[in-house]
C-alpha positions in Angstrom: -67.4 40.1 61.8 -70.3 38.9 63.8 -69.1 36.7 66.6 -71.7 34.2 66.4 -70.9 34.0 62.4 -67.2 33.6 63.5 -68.1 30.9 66.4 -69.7 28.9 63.6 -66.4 29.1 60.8 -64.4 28.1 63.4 -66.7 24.9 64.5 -66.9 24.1 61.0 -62.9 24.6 60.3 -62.5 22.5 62.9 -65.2 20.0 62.0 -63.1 19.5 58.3 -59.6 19.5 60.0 -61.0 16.3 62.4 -62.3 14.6 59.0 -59.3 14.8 57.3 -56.9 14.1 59.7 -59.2 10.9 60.7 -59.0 10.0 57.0 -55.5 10.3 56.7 -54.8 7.9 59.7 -57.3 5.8 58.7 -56.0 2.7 57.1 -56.4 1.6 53.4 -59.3 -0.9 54.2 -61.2 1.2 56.9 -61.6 4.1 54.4 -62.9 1.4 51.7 -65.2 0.3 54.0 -66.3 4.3 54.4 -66.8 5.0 51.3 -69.3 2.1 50.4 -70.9 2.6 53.4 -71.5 6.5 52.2 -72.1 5.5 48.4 -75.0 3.2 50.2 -76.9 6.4 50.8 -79.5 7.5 48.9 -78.5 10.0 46.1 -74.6 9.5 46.8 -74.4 6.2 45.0 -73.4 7.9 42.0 -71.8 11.1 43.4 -68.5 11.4 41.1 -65.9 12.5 44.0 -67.2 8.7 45.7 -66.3 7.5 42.5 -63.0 8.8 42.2 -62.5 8.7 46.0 -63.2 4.7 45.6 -61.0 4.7 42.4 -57.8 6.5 44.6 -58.6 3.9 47.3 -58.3 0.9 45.2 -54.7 2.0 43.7 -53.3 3.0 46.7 -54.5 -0.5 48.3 -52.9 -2.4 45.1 -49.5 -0.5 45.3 -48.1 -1.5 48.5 -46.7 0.8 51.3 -42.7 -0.3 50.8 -43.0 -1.5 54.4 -42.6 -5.1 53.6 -40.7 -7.2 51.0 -43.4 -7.4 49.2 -42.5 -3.8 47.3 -38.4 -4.3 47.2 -38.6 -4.7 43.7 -40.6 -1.8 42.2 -38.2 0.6 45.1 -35.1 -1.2 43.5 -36.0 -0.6 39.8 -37.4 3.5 41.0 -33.7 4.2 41.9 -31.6 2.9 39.3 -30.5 5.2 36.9 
């Protein structure tokens, strides 16, 4: 393999690990606020993974975490048998 072509796989690798482990720690309402800001660009308003992206946001951010009280109820109902 080329080393310049295997330079450039590994920047990119890289590149897409960063991203996704930046998403991951981001919290619920910072990657809201990234995802409108990217659906604001021009021919990604409509892009289907924003969409569903936005979609999987909103859920997650209407379930609760279990850290809190808040959730003690739906944890309690999960576990009985």
């Amino acid at each position: 393999m080329n080393p310049l072509l295997q330079e450039v796989l590994v920047a990119v690798l890289v590149a897409a690990c960063a991203l996704f482990s930046a998403w991951r720690l981001m919290s619920l309402r910072l990657r809201l606020r990234c995802v409108d800001a990217l659906s604001t660009l021009p021919g990604a308003g409509r892009a289907r993974f924003l969409v569903s992206l936005r979609e999987r946001t909103l859920a997650q951010l209407g379930a609760g975490c279990a850290g809190c009280g808040g959730a003690a109820g739906q944890a309690a109902k999960s576990r009985a048998p």
